[in-house]
C-alpha positions in Angstrom: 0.0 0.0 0.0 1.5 3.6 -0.7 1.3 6.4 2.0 -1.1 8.6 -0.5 -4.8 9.3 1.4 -7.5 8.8 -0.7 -9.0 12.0 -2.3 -5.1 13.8 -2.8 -3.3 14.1 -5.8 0.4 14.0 -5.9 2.7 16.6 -6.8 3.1 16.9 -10.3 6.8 17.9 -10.4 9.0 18.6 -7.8 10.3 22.5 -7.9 14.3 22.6 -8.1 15.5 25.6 -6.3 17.0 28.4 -8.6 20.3 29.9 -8.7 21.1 32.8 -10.3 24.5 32.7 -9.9 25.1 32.2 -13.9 23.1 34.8 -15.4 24.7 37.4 -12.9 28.4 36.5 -13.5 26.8 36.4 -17.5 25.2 40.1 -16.6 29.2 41.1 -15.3 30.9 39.9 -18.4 28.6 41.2 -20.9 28.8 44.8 -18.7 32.7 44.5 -18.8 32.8 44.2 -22.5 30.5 47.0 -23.3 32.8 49.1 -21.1 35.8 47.8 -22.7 34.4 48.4 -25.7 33.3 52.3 -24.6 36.9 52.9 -23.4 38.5 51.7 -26.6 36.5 53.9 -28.9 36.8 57.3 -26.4 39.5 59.7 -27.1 43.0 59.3 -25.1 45.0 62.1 -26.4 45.6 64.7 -23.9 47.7 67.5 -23.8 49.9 69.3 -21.4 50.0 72.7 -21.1 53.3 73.9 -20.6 54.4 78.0 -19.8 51.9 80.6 -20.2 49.1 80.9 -21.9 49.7 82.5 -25.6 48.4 86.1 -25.4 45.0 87.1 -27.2 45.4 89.8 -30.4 43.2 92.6 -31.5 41.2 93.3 -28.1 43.0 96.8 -28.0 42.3 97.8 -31.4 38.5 99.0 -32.3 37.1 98.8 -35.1 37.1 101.5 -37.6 34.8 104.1 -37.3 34.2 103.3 -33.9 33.4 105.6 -31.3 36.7 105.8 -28.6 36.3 104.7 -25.3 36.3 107.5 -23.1 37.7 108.1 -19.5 37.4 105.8 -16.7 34.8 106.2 -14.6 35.7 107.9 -10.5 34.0 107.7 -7.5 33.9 111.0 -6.1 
């Protein structure tokens, strides 16, 4: 005789407990390449600045035909 009671069905399967452990280390890699991938493509060149900056030409010319600046400004 088996230990089933009358009037209950058996479990149809039995549940295997789930591990995620592959899809996440699978998650990782795939993230890793992309990134390797990003890093690869951006642009590495950079460039040291050395002494002083070069100066800027033509702010102390005006334009022709331009009215002249005219004294500075005093608080009195």
């Amino acid at each position: 005789m088996t230990n089933m009671e009358p009037g209950r069905n058996p479990p149809r399967y039995q549940r295997q407990p789930v591990s995620y452990t592959g899809w996440i280390i699978a998650a990782i890699a795939i993230l890793a390449v992309v990134a390797a991938i990003a890093y690869g493509m951006s642009d590495h060149s950079r460039t040291a600045s050395t002494g002083a900056p070069s100066p800027t030409t033509g702010q102390s010319n005006p334009a022709p035909g331009a009215p002249q600046p005219g004294p500075p400004a005093t608080n009195r």
